[in-house]
N, CA, C and O atoms as CSV, one atom per row, in Angstrom:
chain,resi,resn,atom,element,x,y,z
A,1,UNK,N,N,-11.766,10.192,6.057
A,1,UNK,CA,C,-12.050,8.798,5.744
A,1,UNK,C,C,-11.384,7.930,6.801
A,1,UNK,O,O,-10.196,7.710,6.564
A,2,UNK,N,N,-11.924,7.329,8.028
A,2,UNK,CA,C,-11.920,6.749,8.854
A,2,UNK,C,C,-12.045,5.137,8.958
A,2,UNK,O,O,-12.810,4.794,9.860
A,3,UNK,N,N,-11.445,4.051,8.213
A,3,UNK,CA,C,-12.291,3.420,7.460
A,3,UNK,C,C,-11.685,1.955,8.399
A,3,UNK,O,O,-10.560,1.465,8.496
A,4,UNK,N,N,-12.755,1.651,8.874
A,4,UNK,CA,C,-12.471,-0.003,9.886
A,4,UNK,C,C,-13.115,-0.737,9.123
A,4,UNK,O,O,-14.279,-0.910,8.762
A,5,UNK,N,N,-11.735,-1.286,8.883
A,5,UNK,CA,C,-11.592,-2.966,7.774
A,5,UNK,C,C,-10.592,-4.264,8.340
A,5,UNK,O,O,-9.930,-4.369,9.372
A,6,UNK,N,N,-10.777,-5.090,7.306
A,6,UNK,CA,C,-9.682,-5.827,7.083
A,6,UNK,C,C,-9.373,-6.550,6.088
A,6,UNK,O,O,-10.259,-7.405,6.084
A,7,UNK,N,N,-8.666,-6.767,5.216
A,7,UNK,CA,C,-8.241,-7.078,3.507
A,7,UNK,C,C,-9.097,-8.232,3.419
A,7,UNK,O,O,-8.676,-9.289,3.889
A,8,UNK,N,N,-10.399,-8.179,2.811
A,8,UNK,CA,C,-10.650,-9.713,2.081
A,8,UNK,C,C,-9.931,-10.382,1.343
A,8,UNK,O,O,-8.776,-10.146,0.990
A,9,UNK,N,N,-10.457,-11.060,1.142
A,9,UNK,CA,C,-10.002,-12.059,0.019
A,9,UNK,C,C,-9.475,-12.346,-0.938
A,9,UNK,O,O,-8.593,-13.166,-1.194
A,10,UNK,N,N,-10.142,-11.502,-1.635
A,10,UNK,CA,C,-10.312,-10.800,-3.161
A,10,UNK,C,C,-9.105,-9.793,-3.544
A,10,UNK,O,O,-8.480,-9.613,-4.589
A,11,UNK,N,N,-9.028,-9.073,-1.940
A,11,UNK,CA,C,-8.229,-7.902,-2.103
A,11,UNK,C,C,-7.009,-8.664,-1.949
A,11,UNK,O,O,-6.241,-8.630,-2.910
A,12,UNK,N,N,-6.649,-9.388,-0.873
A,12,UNK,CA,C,-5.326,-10.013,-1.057
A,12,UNK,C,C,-4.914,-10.848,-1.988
A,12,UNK,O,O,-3.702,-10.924,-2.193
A,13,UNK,N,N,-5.726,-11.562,-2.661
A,13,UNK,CA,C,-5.518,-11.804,-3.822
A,13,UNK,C,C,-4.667,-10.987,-4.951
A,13,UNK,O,O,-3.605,-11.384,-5.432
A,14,UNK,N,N,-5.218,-9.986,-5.223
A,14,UNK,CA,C,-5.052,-8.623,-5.902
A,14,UNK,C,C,-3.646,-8.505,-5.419
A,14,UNK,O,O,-2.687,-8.800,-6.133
A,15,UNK,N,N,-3.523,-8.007,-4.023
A,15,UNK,CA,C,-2.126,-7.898,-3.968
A,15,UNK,C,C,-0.932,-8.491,-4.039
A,15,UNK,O,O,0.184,-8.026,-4.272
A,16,UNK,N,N,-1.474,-10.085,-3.703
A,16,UNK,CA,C,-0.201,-11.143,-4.024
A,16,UNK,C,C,0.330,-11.002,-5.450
A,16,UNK,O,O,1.465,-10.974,-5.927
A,17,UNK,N,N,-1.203,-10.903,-6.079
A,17,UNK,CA,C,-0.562,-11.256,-7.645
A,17,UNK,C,C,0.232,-9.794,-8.051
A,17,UNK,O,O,1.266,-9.999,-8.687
A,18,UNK,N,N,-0.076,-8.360,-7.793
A,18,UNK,CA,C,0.796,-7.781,-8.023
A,18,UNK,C,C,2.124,-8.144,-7.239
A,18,UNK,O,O,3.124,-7.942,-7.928
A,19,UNK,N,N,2.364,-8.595,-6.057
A,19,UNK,CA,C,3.592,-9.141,-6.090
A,19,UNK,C,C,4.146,-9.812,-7.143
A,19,UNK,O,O,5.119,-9.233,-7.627
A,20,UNK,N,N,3.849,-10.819,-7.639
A,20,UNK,CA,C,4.218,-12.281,-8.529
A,20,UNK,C,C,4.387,-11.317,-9.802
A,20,UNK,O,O,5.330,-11.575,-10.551
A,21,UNK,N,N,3.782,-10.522,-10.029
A,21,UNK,CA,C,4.052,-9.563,-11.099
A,21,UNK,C,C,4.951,-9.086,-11.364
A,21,UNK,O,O,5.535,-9.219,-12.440
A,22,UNK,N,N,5.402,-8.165,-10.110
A,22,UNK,CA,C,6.565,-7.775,-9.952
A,22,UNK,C,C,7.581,-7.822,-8.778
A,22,UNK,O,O,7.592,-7.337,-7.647
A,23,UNK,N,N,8.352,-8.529,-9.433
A,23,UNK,CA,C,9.176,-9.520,-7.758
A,23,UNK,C,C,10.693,-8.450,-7.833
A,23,UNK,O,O,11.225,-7.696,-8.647
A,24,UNK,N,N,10.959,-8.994,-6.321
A,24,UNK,CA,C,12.587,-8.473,-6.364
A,24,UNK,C,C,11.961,-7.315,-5.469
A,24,UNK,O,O,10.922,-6.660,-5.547
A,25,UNK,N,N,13.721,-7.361,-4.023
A,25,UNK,CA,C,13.344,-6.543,-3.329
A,25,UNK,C,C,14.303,-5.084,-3.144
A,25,UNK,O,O,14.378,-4.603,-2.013
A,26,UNK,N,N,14.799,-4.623,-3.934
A,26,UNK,CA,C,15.092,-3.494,-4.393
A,26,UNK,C,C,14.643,-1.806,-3.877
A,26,UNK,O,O,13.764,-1.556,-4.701
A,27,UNK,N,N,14.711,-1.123,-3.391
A,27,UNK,CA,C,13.887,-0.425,-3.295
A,27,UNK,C,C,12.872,0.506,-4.662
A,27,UNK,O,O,11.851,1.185,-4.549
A,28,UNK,N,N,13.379,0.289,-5.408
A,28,UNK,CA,C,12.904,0.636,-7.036
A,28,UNK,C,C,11.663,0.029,-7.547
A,28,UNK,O,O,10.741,0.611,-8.118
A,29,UNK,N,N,11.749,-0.989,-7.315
A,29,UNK,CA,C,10.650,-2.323,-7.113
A,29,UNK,C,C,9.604,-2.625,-6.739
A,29,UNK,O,O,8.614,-3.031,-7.348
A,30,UNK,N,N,9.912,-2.305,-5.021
A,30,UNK,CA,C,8.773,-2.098,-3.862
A,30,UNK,C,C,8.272,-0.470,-4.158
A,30,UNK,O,O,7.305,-0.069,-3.511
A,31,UNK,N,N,8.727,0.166,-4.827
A,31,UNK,CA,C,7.729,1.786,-5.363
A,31,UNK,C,C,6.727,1.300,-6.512
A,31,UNK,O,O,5.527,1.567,-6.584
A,32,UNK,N,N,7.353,0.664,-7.239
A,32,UNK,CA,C,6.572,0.032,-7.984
A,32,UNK,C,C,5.219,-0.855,-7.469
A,32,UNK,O,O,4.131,-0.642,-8.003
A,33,UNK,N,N,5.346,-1.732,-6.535
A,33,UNK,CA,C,4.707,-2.529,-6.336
A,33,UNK,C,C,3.636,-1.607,-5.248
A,33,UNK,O,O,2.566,-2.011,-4.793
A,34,UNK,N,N,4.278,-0.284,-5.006
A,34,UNK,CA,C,3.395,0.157,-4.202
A,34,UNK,C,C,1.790,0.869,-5.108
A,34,UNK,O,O,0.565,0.761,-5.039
A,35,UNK,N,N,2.891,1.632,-5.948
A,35,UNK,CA,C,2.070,2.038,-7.125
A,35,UNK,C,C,0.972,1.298,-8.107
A,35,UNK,O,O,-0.117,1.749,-8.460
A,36,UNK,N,N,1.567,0.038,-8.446
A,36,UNK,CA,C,0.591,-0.610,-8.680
A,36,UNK,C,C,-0.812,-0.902,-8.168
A,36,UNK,O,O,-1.879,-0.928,-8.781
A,37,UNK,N,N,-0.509,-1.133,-6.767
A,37,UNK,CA,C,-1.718,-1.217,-6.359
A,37,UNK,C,C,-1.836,-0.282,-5.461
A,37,UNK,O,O,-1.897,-0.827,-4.359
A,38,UNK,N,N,-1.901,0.894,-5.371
A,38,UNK,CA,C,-2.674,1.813,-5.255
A,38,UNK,C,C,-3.572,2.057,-7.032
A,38,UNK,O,O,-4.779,2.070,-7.276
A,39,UNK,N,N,-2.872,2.152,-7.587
A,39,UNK,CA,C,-3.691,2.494,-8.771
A,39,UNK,C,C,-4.489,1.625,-9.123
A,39,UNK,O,O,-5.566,2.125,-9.449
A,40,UNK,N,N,-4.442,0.173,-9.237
A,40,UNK,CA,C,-5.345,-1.248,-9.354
A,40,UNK,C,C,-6.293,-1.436,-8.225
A,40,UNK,O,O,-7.405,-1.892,-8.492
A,41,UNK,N,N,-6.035,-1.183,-7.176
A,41,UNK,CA,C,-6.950,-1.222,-6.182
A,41,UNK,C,C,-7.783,0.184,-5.242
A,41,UNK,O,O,-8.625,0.054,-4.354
A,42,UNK,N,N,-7.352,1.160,-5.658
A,42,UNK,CA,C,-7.739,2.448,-5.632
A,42,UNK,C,C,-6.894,3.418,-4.027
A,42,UNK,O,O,-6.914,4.637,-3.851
A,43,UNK,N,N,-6.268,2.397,-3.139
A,43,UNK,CA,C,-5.490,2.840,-2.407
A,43,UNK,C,C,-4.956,1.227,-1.787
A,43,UNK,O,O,-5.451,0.183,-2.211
A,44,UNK,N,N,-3.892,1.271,-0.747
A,44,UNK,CA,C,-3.066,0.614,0.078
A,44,UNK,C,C,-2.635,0.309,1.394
A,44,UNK,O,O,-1.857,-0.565,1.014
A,45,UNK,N,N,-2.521,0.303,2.377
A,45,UNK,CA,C,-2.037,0.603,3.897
A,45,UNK,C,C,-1.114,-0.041,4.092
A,45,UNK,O,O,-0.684,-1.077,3.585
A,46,UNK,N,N,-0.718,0.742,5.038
A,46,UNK,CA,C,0.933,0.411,5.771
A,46,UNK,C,C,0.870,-0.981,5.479
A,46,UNK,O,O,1.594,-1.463,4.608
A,47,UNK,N,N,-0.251,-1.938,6.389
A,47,UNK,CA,C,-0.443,-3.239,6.525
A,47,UNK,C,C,-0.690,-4.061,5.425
A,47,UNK,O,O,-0.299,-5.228,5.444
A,48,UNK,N,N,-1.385,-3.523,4.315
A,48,UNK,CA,C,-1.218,-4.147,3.204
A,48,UNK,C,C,-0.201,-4.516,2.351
A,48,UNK,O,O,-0.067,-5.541,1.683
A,49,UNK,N,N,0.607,-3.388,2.483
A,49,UNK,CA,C,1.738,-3.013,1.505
A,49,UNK,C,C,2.907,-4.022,2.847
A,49,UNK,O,O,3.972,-4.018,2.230
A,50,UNK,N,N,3.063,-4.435,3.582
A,50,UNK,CA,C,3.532,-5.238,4.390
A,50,UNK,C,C,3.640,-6.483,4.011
A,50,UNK,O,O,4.520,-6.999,3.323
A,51,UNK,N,N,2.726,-6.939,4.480
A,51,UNK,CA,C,1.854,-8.450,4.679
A,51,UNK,C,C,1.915,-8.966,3.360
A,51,UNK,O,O,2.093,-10.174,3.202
A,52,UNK,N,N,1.774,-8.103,2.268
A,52,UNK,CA,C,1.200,-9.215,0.838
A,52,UNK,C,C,1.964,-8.666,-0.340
A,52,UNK,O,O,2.121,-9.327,-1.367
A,53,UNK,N,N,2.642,-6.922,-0.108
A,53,UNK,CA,C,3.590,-6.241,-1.170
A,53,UNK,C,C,5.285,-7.066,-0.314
A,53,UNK,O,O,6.403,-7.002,-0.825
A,54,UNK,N,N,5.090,-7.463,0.458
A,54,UNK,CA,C,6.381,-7.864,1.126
A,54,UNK,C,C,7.430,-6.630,0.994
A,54,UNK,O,O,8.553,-6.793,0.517
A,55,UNK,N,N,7.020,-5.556,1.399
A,55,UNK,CA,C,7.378,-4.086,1.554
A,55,UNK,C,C,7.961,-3.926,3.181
A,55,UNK,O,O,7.191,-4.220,4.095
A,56,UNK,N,N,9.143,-3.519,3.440
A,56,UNK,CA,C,9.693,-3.682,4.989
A,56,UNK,C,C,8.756,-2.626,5.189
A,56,UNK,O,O,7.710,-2.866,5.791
A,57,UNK,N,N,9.033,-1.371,4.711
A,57,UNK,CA,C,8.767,0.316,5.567
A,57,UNK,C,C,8.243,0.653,4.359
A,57,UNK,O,O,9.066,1.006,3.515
A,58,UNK,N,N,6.930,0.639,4.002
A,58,UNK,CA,C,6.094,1.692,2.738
A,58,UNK,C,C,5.917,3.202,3.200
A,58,UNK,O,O,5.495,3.963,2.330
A,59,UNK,N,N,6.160,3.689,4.343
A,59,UNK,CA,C,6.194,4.694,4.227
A,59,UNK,C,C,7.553,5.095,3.242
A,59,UNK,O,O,7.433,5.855,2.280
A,60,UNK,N,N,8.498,4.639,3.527
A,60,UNK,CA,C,9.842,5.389,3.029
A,60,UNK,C,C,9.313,4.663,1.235
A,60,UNK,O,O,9.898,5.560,0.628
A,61,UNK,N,N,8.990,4.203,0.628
A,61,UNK,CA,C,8.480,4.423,-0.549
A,61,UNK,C,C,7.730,4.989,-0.806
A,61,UNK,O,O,7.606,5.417,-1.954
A,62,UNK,N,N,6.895,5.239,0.154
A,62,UNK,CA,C,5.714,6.354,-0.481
A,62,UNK,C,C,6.339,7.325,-0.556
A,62,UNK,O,O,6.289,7.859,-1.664
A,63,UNK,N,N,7.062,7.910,0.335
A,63,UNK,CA,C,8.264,9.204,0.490
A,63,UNK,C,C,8.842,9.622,-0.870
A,63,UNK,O,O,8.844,10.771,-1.312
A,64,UNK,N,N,9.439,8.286,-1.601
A,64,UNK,CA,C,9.965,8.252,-2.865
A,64,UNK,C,C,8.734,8.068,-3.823
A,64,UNK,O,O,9.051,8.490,-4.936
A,65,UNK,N,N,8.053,7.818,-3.811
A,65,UNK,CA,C,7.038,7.881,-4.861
A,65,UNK,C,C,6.738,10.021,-5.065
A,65,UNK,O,O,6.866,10.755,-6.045
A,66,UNK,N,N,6.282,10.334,-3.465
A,66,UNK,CA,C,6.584,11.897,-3.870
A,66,UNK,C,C,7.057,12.441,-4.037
A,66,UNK,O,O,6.702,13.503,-4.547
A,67,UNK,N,N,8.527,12.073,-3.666
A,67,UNK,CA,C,9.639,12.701,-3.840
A,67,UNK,C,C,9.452,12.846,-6.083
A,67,UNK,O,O,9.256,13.871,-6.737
A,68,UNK,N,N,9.592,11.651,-6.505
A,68,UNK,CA,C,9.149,11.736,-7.898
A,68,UNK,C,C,8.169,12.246,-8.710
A,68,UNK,O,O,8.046,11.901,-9.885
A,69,UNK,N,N,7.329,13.197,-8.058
A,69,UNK,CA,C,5.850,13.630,-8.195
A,69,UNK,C,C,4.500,12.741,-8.311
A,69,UNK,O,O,3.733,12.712,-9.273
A,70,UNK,N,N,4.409,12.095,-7.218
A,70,UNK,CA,C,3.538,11.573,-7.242
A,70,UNK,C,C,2.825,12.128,-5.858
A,70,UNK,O,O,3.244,12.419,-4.738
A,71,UNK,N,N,1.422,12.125,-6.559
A,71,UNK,CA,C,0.698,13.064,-5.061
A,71,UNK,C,C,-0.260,12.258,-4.386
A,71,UNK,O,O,-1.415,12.106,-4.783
A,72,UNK,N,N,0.319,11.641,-3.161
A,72,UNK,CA,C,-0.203,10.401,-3.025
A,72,UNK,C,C,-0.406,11.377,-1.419
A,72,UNK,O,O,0.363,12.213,-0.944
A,73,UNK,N,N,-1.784,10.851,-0.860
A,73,UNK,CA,C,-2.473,11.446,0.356
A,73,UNK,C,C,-2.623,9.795,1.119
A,73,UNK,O,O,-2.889,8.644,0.772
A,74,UNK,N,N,-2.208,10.673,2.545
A,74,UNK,CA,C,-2.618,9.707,3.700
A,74,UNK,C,C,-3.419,9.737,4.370
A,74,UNK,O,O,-3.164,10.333,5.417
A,75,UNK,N,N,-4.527,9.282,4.263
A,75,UNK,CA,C,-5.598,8.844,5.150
A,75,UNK,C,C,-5.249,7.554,6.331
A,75,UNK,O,O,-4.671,6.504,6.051
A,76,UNK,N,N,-5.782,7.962,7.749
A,76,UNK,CA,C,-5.873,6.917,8.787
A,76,UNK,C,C,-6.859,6.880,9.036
A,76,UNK,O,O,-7.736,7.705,9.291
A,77,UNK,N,N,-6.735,5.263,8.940
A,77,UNK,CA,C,-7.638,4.339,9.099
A,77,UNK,C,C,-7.418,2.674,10.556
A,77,UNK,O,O,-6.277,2.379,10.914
A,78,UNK,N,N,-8.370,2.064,10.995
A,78,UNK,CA,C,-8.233,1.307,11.629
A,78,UNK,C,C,-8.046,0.103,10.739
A,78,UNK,O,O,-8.551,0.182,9.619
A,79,UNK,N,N,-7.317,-1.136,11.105
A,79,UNK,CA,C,-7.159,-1.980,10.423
A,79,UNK,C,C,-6.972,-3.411,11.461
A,79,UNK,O,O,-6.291,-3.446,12.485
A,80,UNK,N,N,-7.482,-4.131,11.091
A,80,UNK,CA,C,-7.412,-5.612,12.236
A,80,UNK,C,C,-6.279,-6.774,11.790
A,80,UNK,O,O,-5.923,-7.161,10.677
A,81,UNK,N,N,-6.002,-7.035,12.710
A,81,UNK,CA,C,-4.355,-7.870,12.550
A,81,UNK,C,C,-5.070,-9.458,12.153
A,81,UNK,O,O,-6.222,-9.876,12.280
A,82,UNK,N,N,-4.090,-9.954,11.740
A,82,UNK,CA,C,-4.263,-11.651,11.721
A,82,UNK,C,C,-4.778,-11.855,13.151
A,82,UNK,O,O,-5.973,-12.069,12.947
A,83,UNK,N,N,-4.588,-11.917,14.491
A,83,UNK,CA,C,-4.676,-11.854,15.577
A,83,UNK,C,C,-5.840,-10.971,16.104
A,83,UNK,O,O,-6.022,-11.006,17.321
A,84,UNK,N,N,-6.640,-10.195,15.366
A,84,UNK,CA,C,-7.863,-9.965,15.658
A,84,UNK,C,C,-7.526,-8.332,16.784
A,84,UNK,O,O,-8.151,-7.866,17.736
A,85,UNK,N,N,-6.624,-8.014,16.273
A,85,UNK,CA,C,-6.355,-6.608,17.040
A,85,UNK,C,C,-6.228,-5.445,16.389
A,85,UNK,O,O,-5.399,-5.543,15.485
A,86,UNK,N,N,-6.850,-4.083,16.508
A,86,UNK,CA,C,-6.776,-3.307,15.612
A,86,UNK,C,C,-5.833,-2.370,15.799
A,86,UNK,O,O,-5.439,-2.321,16.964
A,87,UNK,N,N,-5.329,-1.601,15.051
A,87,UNK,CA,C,-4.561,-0.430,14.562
A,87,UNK,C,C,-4.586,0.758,13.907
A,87,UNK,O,O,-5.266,0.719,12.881
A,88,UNK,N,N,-4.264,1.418,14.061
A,88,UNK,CA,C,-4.440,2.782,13.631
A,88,UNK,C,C,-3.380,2.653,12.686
A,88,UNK,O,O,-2.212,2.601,13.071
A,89,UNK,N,N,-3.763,2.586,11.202
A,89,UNK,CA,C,-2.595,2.784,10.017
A,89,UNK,C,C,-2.819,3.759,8.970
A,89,UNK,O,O,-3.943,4.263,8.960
A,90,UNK,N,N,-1.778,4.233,7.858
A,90,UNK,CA,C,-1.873,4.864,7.529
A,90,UNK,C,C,-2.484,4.019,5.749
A,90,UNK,O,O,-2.096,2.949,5.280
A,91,UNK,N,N,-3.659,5.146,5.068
A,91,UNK,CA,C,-3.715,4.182,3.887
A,91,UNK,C,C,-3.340,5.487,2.923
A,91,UNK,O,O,-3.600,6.676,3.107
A,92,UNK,N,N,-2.655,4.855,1.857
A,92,UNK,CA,C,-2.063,5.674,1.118
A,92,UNK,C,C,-3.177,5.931,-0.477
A,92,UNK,O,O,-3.508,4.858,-0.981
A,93,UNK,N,N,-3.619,6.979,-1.084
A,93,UNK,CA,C,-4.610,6.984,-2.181
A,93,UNK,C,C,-4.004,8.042,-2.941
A,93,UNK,O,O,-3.848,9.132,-2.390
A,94,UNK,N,N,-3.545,7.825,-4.443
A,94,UNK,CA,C,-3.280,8.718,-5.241
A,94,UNK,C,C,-3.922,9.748,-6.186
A,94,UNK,O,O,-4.626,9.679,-7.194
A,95,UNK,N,N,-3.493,10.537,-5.590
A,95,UNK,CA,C,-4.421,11.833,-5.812
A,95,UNK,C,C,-3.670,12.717,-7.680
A,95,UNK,O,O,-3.775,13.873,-8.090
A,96,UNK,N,N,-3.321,12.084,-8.000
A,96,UNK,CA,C,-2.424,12.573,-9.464
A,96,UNK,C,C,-0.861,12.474,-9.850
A,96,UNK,O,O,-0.045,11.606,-9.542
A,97,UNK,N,N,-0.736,13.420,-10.475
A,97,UNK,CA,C,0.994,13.527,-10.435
A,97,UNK,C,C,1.126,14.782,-10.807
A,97,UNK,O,O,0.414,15.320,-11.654
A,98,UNK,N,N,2.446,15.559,-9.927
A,98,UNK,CA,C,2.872,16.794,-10.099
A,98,UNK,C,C,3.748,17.742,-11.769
A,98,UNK,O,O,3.675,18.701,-12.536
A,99,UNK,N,N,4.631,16.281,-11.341
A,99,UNK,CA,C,5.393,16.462,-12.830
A,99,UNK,C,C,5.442,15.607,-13.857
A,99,UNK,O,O,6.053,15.908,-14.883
């Protein structure tokens, strides 16, 4: 899944409000907020989980999300900046739970 996008509208929407949902920057928090929307929105990217989860490094939560059994797969994908430049990021989609 190769997938050249960039977050509408709708979708950032989605993600602010799971911010406002759940605030505070904790690292406990930002797993949460990662989780949320992967599961509400069906996956996440580096850049999403950035920009609108106000997440420093989602990889190192996703890390902890598996570390807890969560079986969350990385797909890369291209993604276009505010600035109209693209990237190669990683999008995160949860595939179940272990334990």
């Amino acid at each position: 899944m190769n997938q050249n996008k960039r977050t509408d509208a709708k979708r950032a929407t989605a993600l602010k409000n799971i911010w406002k949902k759940i605030p505070g920057n904790d690292s406990a928090t930002q797993c949460q907020r990662v989780l949320a929307a992967i599961r509400e929105l069906g996956s996440v990217s580096t850049f999403e989980a950035s920009r609108f989860l106000d997440i420093y490094h989602p990889p190192a939560r996703v890390l902890t999300l598996r570390r807890n059994g969560h079986r969350i797969e990385t797909v890369w994908c291209d993604e276009q900046t505010e600035n109209g430049e693209w990237h190669r990021v990683a999008r995160y989609v949860l595939r179940g739970r272990t334990r």
